[in-house]
N, C-alpha and C positions, 0 to 999 in steps of 0.2 A: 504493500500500500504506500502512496507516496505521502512525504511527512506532512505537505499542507493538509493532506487527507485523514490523516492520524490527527494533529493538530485542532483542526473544525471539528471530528469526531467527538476529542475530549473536550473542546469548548459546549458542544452541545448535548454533551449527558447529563441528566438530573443529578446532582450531587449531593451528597450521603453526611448529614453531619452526627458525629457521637455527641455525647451531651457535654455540654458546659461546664467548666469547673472552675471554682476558687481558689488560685495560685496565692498562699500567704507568704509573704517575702519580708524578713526584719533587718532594714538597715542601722545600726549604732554607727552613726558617721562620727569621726574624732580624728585626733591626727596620730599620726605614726613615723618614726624616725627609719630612715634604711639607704644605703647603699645599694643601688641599682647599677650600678657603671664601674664602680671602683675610683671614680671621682669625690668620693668622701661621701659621709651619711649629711642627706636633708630633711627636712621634714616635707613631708608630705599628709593629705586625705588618705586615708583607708577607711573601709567599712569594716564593724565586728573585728576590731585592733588587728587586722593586717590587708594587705597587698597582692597579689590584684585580688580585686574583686570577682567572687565566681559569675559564671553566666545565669542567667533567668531564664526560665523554658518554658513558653506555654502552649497550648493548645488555640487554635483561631476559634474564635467563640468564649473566651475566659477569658474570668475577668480577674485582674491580678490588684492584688494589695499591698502597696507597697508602704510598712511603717517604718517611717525615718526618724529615728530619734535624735535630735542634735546636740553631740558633746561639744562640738568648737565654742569657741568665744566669741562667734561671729555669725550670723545667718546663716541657711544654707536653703537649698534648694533643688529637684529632681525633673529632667525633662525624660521623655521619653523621646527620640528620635527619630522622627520618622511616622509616629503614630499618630493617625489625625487628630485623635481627642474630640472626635463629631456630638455636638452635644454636652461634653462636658470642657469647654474651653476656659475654666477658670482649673483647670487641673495639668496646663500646658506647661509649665515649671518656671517660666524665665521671671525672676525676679522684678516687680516693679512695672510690671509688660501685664501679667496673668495673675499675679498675688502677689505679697507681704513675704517676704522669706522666713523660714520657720525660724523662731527665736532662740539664742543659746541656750539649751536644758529645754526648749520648747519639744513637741513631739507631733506628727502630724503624717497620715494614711492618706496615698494619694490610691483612690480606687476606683477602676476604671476595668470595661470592658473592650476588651481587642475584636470586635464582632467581624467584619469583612475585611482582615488584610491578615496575610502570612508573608512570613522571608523574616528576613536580616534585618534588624533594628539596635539602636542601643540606648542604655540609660546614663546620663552625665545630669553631673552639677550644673545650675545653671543661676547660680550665683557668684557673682566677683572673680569668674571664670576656674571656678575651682576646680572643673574637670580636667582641668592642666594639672591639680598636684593627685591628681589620681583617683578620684573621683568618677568612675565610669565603667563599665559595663554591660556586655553583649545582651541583648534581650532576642531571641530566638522565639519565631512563633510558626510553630507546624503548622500547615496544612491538614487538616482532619477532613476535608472532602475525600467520600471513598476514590471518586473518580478525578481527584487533583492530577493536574500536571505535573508528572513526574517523580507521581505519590511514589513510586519504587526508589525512587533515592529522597524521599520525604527523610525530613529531623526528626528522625525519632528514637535518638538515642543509639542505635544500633551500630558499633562502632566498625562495622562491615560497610556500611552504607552510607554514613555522613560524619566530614568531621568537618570544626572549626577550627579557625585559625583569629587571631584580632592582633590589631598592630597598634604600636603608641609609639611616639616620638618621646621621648626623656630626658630635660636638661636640668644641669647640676645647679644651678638657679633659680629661687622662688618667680613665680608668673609675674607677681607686683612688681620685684623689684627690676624684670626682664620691659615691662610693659615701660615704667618708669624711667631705664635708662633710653628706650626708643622713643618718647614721647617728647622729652627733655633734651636729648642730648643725638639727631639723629643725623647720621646714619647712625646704628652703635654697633660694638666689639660684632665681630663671627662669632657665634660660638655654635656647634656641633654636637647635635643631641646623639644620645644612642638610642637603639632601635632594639625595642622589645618587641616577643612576640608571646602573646599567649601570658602576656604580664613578665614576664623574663628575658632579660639581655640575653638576647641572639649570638654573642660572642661567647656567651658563655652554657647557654643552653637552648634549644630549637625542639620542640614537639616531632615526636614521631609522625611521620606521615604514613599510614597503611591505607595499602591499595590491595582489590581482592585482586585475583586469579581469573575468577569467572564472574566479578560482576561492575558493575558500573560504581565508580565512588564522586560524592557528590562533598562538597568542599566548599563552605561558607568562608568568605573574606570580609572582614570588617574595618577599617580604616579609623580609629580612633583619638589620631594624633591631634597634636592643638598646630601642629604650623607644616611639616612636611608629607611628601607622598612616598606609598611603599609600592613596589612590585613584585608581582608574585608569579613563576612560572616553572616549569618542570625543563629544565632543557631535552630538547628532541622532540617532545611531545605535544601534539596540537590538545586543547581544551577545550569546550565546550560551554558558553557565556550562558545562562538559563534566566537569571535574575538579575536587575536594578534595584537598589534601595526597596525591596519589598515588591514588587513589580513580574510578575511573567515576560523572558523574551522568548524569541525563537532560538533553537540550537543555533550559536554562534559560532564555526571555528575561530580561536586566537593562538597565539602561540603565547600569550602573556597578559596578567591583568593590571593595569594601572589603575592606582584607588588614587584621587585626593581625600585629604582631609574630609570626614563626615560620611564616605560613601561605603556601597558596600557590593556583591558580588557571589551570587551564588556560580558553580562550574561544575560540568561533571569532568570526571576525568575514567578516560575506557578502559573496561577490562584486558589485565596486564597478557592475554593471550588474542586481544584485537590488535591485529596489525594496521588496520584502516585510516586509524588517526596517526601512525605514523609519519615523522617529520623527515626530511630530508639527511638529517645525521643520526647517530646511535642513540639512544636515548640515556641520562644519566641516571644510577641509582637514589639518587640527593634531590629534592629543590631547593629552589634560589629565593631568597626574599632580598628586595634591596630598599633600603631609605635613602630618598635620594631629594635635593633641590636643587632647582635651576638659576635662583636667583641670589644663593650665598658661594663663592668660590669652588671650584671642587680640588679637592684634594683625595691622593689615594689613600683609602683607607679610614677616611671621614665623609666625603660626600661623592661618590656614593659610598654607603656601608654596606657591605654584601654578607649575606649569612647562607651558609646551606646547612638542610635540615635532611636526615638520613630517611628513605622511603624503605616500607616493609612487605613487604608481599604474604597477602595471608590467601588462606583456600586449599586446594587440595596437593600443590605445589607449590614452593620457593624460587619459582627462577630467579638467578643470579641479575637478569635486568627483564626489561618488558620483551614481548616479541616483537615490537620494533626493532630491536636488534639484527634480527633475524630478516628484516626488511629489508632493511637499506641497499638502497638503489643508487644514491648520489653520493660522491663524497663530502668531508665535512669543509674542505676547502669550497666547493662550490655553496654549501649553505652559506657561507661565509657573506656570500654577496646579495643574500638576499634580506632584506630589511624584513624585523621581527615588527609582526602583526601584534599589535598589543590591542585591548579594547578601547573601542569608538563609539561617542551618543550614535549618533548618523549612523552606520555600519549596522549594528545591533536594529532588530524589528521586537518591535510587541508582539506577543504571543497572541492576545487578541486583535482580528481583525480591524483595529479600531483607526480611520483615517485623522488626518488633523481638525483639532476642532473647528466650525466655523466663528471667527471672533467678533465680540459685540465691541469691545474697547480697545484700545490699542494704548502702552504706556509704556515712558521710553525715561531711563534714567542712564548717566553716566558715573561711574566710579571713579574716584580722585583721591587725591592728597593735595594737602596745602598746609605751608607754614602759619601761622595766625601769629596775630599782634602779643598774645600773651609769651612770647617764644617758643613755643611748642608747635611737632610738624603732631600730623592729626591726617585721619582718611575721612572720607566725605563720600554722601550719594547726590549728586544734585549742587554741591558747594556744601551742603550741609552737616559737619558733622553730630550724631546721634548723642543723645542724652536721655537718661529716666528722667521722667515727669516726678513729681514730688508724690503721689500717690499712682497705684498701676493702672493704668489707660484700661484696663476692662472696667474697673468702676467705674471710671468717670463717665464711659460710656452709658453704663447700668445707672449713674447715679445725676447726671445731668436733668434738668429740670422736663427738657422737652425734646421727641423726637430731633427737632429742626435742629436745637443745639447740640445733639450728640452727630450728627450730620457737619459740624461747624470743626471742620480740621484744626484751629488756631486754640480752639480749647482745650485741645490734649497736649501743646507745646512746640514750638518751631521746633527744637531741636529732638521730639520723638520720631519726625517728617513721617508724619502720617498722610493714608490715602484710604477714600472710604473706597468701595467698593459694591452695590448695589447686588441682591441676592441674584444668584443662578445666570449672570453676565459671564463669557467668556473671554477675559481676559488674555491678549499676546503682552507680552510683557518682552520686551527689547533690553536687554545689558550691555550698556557699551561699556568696556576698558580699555581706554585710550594711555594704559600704564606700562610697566616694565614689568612688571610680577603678573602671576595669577591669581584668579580671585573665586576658591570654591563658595557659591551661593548657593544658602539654605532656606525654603520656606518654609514655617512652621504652617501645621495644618493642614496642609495638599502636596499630593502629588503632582507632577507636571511633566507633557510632553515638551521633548524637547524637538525642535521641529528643525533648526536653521544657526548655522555657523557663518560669519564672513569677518571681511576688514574693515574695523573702524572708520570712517571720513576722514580724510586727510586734515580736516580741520580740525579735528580734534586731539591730532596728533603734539604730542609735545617737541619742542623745534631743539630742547638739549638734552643730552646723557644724564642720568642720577647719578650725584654722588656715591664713591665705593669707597671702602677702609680698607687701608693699605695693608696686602698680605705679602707672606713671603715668597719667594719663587713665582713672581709671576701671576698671581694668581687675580688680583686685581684685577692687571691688564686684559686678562683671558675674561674675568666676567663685565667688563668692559664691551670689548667684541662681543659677547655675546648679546650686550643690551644692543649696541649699534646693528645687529644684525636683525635685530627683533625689529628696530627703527623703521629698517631699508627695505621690509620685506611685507611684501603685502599677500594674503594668501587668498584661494578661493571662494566665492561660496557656495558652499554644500549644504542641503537639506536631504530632511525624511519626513514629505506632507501623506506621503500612502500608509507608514504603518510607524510611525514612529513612538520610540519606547518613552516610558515613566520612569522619573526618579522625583526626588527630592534635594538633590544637591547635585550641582551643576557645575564642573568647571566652565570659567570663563579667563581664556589666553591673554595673555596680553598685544594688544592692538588689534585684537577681534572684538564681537560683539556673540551676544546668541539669544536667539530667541524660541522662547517658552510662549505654552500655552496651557491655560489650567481653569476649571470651568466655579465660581463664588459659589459651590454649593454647603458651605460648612460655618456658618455664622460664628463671629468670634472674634477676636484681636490678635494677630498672626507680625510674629517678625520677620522680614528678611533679610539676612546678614553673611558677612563672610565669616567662614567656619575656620579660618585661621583666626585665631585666637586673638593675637597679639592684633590683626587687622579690626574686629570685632570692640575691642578694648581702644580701640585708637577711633572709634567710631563709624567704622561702615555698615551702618543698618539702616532701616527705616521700620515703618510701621504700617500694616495696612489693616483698617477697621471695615470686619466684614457683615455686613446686612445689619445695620446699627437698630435697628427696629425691629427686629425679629428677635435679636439677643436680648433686646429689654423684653419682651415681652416672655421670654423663654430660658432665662440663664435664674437659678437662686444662689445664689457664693453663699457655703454653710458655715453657720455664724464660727464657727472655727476659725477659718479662716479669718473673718474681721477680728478675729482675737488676736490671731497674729500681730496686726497692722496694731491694732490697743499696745500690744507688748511692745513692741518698737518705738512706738510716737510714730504713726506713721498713719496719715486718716486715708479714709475710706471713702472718701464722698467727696464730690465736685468737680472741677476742673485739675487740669494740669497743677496750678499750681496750691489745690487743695479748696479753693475759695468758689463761690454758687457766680454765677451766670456770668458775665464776662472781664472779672477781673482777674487778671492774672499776676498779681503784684505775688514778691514773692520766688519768682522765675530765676532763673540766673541771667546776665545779659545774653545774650548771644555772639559766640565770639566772632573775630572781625579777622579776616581773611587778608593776610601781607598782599599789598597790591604787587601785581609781578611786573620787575622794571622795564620800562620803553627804551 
């Protein structure tokens, strides 16, 4: 049968659900002291007094409980990643955006039902960016339809059939004082995280990788870093792309998958006696993970970092490698010349036949950096860079006097740059980055096709090179050329309007642009921001308020929650800046943008 025919098949069988269950999940968040690198012990977040944090596993249809009890000295807060939160959008985590952060010795159940989406998700802090000192965790949610896509290599535990893998970038530096020397004093020092996998330095330790003999193994990739990208591939061996951030595609071949920041990647990988996915050279017994950026110098043996993790062969025999081996047809010098297929939004199709939506709005934002009058450089969406409101923009939504006013953008604060969005409108939403870096974009709340890749307008182009910190050997100069090359070079564009795939976090290149499309069906207050960290903390977010009239009438925040806000000094009701109908005294000014010289 041919696979579009297989494909349509399993999209149109009745599907089979087991019953629902209550997943109860207890986080003690507190800090913990540890060497990860051999760079000396820091402190860091752990949950239940240690590191990393285990995975979460639930069933699609359950509903998961998650109590957090907060030892810090400081707030904290829980987002789920990926997860719409349909319905319950005051349990969305981002402090100040969706609630009050729970209080030092406060304790607070975020619980929530996971009802129409399975794949790769994960849980981080989403307070003062604490998911940087380790605060974070794979959230897995199986598939329980009998007749799911590729229910045969479904999560379900069976260490035959599916394993995971997650990656963190690790620097020997708390995030504040990292955020602080960038904000203050920029460009600031390189400095060179290590690359964990599975919660443990890759130099020093790498998870077994078992592959059957006679069956298909299917291999979640999570990308949970605050600033760089990992890669992850088998050399020799093609893969098989299946998921986006929680998302069905079609069987992709790659030879390799590239995560930024935030994203995620289910794969199957063929039984170790299929020769079919063989690559053009022998295949290796190891894979590869690399941590790798393009925008801080590379040096060997810090950027990229390479780890290889030992592969196991289970089933009824141990071959010494795959039968690939046993294939090969080309030599490894001719592989040589041929450029590794890693994955592609564009490339990758949706599993469901689903074409590009047709768009009711069109909105078009630019991402930036600008130095501002107070000496600080800063990133920006629009010019604007982002701020909390003095109380979280879903109240003031909920708590404004009158439809029309919660409709009134300027009352939740210039610098939250909010956009309302009108219910059940399809939005194409446009990202330009006319920058030198990449900028992976996260929206809370929706998933989104990604439809279209190109180059910037020349006019938005910036006319000189960024500043770089002088390294040794060279290394300046080299990421130097590389910015000029990025300058001088203008690329195609390419789209996917016939079947283009879902995610939630989206790279966007520098001096491209890309556009999304995603349909306002989930009432709520939804951030978009770059999921590098340290970009996020420098202010590249906005705010988008979705069906402001339909959340008043349909949202209760349990009075727990305004306890929270009581416990802090932190009110609950009004505008932006805490006060009823349109004074906003109180605000901070809004900062003022270095004119750039004639």
């Amino acid at each position: 049968m041919e696979l579009t025919a297989i494909v349509a098949l399993l999209l149109s069988m009745q599907c089979l659900r087991t019953q629902a269950a209550t997943v109860r999940v207890r986080w003690d968040v507190g800090y913990v002291y540890l060497d990860c690198d051999g760079r000396g012990v820091r402190r860091a977040i752990g949950v239940n007094g240690t590191l990393p944090v285990p995975p979460v596993y639930l069933n699609k249809g359950d509903r998961l409980e998650l109590q957090v009890n907060n030892t810090l000295d400081v707030p904290t807060s829980v987002h789920a990643h990926g997860v719409f939160q349909n319905g319950t959008a005051y349990l969305d985590g981002p402090s100040m955006v969706t609630q009050c952060g729970i209080p030092p010795a406060g304790v607070f159940t975020y619980s929530y039902e996971v009802a129409n989406q399975s794949g790769l998700f994960w849980l981080h802090g989403h307070t003062a960016h604490q998911n940087a000192a380790g605060l974070r965790a794979p959230l897995v949610v199986r598939d329980t339809d009998a007749q799911a896509p590729y229910r045969s290599q479904e999560m379900d535990g069976n260490d035959d059939d599916y394993q995971l893998l997650w990656f963190e970038d690790w620097y020997p530096r708390e995030f504040n004082a990292r955020a602080s020397l960038t904000i203050h004093h920029f460009p600031p020092p390189v400095t060179y995280p290590s690359a964990l996998v599975n919660g443990h330095n890759g130099a020093w330790q790498m998870p077994l990788l078992r592959v059957a003999h006679e069956k298909t193994r299917r291999i979640g990739l999570i990308n949970m870093s605050i600033t760089e990208f990992f890669r992850f591939s088998i050399p020799g061996l093609k893969l098989l792309a299946i998921e986006t951030d929680g998302y069905y595609t079609m069987p992709t071949p790659v030879d390799g998958v590239d995560l930024g920041p935030g994203q995620r990647y289910s794969v199957l990988i063929p039984p170790a006696n299929d020769t079919s996915a063989c690559d053009v050279q022998t295949i290796s017994p190891v894979y590869k993970v690399e941590l790798y950026a393009d925008f801080i110098p590379r040096r060997p043996g810090l950027n990229p970092r390479v780890h290889y993790g030992r592969i196991h062969y289970v089933g009824k025999r141990q071959p010494h490698v795959s039968a690939c081996t046993a294939n090969t047809t080309h030599s490894g010098s001719d592989k040589k010349k041929q450029p590794m297929a890693w994955t592609n939004d564009i490339r990758i199709q949706g599993l469901a036949n689903q074409r590009a939506l047709a768009v009711d709005r069109h909105i078009e934002v630019d991402l930036g950096g600008a130095e501002f009058t107070d000496h600080t450089v800063r990133d920006t969406i629009d010019g604007v860079t982002f701020a909390h409101a003095r109380i979280p923009t879903l109240y003031s939504v909920l708590t404004l006097p009158t439809d029309a006013m919660a409709r009134n953008t300027t009352l939740y604060g210039v610098q939250t740059h909010t956009v309302v969005l009108d219910h059940l409108q399809v939005i194409e939403l446009k990202i330009n980055n006319p920058n030198f870096l990449v900028h992976p974009m996260h929206l809370h709340g929706h998933r989104f096709q990604v439809v279209e890749y190109g180059p910037v307008e020349l006019s938005k182009r910036p006319t000189a090179l960024p500043p770089t910190v002088a390294e040794d050997g060279g290394a300046a100069e080299s990421l130097s050329a590389y910015y000029a090359h990025i300058l001088s070079t203008t690329v195609p564009v390419v789209g996917n309007y016939e079947r283009p795939t879902e995610r939630d976090t989206v790279m966007v290149p520098p001096m491209q642009y890309v556009r999304i499309r995603f349909r306002a069906d989930n009432p709520g207050v939804w951030l978009l921001h770059c999921h590098m960290d340290i970009h996020f903390a420098m202010g590249m977010a906005m705010t988008f308020v979705e069906a402001p009239e339909m959340l008043r009438k349909s949202v209760n925040v349990p009075p727990e929650m305004l306890d929270m806000c009581s416990a802090l000094g932190v009110g609950a009701r009004g505008n932006a800046a805490g006060n009823m109908y349109f004074n906003l005294d109180g605000l901070p000014p809004l900062p003022t943008i270095v004119p750039a010289a004639v």
